[in-house]
ZATOR-720247 format. One record per residue (C-alpha): residue number from 0; residue in one letter; x, y, z. Coordinates in pm, 1 decimal. Each point is the difference from the previous one (the first is absolute). Last residue first. Example, Ala and Ser with C-alpha at 12.3 -4.5 7.8 and 13.67 -1.06 7.14 Angstrom:
ZATOR-720247
- 1  S  1367.0  -106.0  714.0
- 0  A  -137.0  -344.0  66.0
END
This chain:
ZATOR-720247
- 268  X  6286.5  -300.1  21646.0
- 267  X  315.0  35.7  -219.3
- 266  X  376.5  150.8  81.8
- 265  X  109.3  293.9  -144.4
- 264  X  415.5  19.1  -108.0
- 263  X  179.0  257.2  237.3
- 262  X  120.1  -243.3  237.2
- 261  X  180.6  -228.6  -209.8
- 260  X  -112.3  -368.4  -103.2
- 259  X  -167.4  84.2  -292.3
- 258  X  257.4  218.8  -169.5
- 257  X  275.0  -207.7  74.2
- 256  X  -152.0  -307.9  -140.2
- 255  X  -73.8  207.6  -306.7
- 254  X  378.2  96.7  -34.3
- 253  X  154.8  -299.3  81.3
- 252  X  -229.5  -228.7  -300.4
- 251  X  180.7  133.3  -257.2
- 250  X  351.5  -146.0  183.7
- 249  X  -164.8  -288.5  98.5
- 248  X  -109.2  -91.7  -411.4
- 247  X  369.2  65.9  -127.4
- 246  X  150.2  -218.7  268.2
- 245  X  -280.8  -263.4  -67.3
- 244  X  141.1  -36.1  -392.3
- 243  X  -154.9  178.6  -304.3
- 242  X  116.5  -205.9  -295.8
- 241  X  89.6  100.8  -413.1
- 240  X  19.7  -403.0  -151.6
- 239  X  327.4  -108.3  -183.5
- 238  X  -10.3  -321.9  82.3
- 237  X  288.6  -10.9  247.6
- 236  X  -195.8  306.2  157.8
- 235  X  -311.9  -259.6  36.3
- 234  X  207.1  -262.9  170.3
- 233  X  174.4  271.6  251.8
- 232  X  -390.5  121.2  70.0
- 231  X  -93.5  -293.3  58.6
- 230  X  249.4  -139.9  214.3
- 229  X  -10.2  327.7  212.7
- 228  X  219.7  309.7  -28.9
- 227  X  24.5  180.2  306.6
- 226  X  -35.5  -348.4  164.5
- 225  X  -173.2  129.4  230.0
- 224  X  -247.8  233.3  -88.7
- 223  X  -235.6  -203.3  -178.6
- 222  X  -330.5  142.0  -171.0
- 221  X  136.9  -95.1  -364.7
- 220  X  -84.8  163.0  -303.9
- 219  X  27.9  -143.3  -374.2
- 218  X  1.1  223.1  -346.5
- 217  X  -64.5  -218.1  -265.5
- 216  X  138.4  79.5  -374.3
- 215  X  265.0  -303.9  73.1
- 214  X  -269.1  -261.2  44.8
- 213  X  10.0  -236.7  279.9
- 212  X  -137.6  -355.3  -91.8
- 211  X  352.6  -123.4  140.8
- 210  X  -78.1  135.6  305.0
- 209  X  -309.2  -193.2  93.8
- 208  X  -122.5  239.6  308.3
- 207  X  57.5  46.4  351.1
- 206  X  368.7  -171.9  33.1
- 205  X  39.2  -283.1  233.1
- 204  X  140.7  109.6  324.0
- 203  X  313.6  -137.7  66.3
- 202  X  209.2  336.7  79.4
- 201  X  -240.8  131.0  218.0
- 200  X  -141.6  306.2  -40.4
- 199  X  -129.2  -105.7  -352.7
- 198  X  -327.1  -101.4  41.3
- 197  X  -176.9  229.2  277.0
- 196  X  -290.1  85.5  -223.1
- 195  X  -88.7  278.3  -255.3
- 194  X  194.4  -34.7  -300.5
- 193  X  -91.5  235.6  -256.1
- 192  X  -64.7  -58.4  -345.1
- 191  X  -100.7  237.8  -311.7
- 190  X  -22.7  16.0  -405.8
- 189  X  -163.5  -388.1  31.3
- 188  X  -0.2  -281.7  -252.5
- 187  X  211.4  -263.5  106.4
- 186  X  45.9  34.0  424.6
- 185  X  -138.4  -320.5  86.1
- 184  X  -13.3  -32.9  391.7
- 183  X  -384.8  -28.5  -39.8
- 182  X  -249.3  286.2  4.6
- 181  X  -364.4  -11.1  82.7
- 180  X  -160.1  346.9  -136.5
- 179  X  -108.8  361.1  46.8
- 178  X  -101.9  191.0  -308.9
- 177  X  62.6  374.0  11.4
- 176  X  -234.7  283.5  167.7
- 175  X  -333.5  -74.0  231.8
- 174  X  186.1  30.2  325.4
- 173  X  -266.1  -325.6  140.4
- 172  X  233.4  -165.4  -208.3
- 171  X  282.5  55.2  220.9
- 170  X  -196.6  -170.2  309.4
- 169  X  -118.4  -330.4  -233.0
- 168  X  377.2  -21.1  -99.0
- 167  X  103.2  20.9  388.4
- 166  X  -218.7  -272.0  115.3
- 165  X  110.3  -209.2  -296.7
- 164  X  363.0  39.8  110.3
- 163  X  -39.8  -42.6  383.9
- 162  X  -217.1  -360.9  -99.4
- 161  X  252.9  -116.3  -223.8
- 160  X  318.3  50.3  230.5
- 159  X  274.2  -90.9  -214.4
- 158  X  -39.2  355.4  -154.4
- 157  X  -28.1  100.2  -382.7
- 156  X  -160.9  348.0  -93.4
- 155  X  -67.6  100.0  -362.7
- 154  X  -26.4  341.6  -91.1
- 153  X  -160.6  126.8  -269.9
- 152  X  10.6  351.5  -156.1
- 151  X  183.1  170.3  232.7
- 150  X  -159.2  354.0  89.8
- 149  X  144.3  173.7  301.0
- 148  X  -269.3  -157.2  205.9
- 147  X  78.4  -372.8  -95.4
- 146  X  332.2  31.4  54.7
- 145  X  -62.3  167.9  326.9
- 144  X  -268.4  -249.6  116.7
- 143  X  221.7  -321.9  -103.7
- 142  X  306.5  210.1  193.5
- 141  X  -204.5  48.4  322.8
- 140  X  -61.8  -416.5  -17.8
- 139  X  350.3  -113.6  -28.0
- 138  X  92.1  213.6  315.6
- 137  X  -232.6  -173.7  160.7
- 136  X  -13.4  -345.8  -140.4
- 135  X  -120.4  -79.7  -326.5
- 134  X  348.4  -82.5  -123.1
- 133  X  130.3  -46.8  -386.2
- 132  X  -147.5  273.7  -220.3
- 131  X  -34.5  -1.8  -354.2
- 130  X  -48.2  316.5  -220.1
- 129  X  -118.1  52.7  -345.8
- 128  X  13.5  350.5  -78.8
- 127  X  -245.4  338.2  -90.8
- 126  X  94.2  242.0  219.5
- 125  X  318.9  -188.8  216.5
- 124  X  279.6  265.7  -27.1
- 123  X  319.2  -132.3  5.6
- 122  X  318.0  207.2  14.0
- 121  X  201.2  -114.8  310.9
- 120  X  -165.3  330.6  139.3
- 119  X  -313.7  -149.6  -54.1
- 118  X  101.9  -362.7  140.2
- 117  X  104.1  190.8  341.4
- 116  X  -308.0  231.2  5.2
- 115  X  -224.2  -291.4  -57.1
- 114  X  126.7  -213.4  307.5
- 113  X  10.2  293.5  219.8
- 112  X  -370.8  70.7  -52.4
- 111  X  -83.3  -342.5  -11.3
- 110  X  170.9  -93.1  305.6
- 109  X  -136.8  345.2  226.2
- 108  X  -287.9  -213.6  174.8
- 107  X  -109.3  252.1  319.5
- 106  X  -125.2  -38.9  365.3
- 105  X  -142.6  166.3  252.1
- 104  X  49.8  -139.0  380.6
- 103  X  -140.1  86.2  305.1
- 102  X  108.5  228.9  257.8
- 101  X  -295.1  273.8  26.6
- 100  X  202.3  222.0  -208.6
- 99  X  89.0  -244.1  -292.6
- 98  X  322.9  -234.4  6.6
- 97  X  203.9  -51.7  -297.9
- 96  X  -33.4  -340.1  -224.9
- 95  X  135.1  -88.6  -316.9
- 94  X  72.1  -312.5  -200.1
- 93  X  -366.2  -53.1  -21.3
- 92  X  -212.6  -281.8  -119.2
- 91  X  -408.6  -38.6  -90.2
- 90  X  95.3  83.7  -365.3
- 89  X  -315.0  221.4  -11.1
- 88  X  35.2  91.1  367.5
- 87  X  326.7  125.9  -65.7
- 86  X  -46.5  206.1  -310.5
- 85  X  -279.9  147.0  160.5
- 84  X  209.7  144.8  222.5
- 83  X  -66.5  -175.5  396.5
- 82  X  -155.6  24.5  306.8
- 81  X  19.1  -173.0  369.3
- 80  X  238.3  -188.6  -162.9
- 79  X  82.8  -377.4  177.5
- 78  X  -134.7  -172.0  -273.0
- 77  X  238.9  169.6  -234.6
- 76  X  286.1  -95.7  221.6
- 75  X  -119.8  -414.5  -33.2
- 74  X  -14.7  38.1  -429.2
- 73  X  371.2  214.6  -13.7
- 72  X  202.5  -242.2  247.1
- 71  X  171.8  -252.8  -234.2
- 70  X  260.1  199.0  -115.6
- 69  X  -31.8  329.7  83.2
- 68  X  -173.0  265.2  222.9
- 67  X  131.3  387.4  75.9
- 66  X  -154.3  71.0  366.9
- 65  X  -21.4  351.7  143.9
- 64  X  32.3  247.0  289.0
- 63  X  113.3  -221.7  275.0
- 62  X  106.6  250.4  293.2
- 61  X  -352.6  -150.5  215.2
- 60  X  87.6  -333.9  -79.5
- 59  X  -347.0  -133.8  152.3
- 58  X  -119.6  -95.7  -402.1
- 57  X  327.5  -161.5  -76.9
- 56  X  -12.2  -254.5  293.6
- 55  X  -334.5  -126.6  -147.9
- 54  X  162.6  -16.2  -361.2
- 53  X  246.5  -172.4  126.8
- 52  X  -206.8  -272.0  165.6
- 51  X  -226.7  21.1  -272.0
- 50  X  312.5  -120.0  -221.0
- 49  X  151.5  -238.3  130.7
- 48  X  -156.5  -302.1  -167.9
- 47  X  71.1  192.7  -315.2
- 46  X  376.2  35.4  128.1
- 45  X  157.9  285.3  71.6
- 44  X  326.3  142.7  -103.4
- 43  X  53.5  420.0  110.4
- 42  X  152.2  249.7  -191.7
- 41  X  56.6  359.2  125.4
- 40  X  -115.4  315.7  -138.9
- 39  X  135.8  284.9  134.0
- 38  X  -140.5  315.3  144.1
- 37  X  94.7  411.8  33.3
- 36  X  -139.5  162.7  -202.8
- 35  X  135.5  237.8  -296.5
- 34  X  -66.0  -102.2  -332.1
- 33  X  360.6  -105.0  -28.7
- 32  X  -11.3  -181.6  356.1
- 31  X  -291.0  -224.9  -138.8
- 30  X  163.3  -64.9  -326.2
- 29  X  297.2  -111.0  205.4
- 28  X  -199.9  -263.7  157.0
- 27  X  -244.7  -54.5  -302.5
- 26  X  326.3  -79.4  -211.4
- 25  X  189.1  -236.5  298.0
- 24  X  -313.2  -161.0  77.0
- 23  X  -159.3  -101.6  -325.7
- 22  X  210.3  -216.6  -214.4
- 21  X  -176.3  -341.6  146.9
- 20  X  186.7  -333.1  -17.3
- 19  X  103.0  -58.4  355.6
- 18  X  -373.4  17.1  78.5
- 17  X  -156.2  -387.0  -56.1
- 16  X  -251.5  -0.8  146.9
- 15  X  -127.3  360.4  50.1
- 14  X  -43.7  340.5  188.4
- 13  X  123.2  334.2  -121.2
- 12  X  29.7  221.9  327.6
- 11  X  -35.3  392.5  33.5
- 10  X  95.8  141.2  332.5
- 9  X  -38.4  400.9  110.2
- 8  X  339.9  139.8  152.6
- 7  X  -76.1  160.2  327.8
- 6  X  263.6  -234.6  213.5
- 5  X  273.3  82.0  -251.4
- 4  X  162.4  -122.6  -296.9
- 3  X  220.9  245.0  -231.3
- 2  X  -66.5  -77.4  -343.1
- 1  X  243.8  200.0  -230.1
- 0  X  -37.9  253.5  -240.8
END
């Protein structure tokens, strides 16, 4: 099946700064045309000073059907939901957004989901392990909930932002299930670790975590697309470690995006 552009085809756009790393448009596009309907979704760089101006312009595109958010846009779109899942509004972040009936926005957090299916399918299950997180940001802050809701023991959350990581341990522990905790970039000790931050797109970037306190019996995840295989994720291969990369996490994240954003999936009061 091919996509054949017309006047009547519906537009999706996935807004962020920076964009030319994002796996999303050429899957949802033909995903789109394989389920059917006829829409694309295009990417579009905006700045965070740029922002309500976009999102202004978005709400009077009358073919503009729905919004996938990245990178560093998922805090400002949730604000700009009319309504949300409850997913979203506990995070406070989406990184999906499809317009209701009367034109405003509803919005979705489908990270966590993605992000668990990916390491699950890698082999890990988290019931019962030691997990550290690096990143309290949005996408870091739907995969603390969903480690914590499928059952991890601990998990301890590191972020160079003090004040955004202690606000997001007092939200998880309102979840009532394993012990949340101040991490450090210490690795020693833990069954889990996932990479939740922009280090590693750029060739420079310091790595996340102290590699050489790395165990071998660690499995290590990485929320990167681009590089396919991070820094991290490279290091922790070299040391024998199973990984989930940000490849593997898109591609179990397509189908739930998908379902939100189409026509047929209910939208919230």
């Amino acid at each position: 099946m091919t996509l054949a552009l017309s006047g009547a085809t519906r537009l999706y756009v996935i807004v962020g700064d920076p964009i030319a790393q994002v796996k999303s448009p050429g899957g949802v596009s033909a995903a789109f045309v394989a389920r059917g309907n006829d829409a694309i979704l295009v990417p579009v760089q905006v700045s965070v000073a740029d922002l309500p101006a976009f999102l202004d312009v978005a709400d009077r595109l009358k073919n503009l059907d729905g919004i996938v958010v990245t990178v560093p846009h998922k805090f400002t779109c949730f604000r700009r939901c009319a309504s949300t899942t409850e997913r979203a509004r506990f995070i406070g972040a989406v990184n999906i957004m499809k317009r209701r009936p009367d034109g405003g926005w509803y919005g979705d957090m489908v990270d966590g989901v993605g992000f668990l299916s990916a390491v699950r399918a890698k082999g890990f299950e988290p019931v019962g392990k030691r997990a550290l997180l690096v990143g309290a940001g949005g996408a870091g802050s739907a995969i603390a909930r969903a480690l914590i809701a499928s059952g991890a023991r601990e998990l301890a959350l590191h972020d160079a932002d003090a004040a955004r990581r202690d606000a997001l341990i007092a939200r998880l522990d309102t979840i009532g299930a394993g012990r949340v905790s101040v991490g450090s970039p210490d690795p020693g000790g833990f069954d889990f670790v996932a990479n939740a931050t922009p280090a590693g797109m750029q060739a420079d970037d310091p790595l996340p975590i102290d590699i050489a306190k790395l165990q071998a019996t660690t499995f290590v995840a990485c929320v990167i697309t681009i590089p396919a295989v991070t820094p991290l994720i490279g290091a922790a291969r070299r040391r024998g470690c199973p990984t989930s990369t940000g490849t593997d996490m898109y591609q179990a994240s397509e189908g739930s995006m998908l379902d939100f954003l189409l026509p047929s999936s209910p939208v919230s009061a």
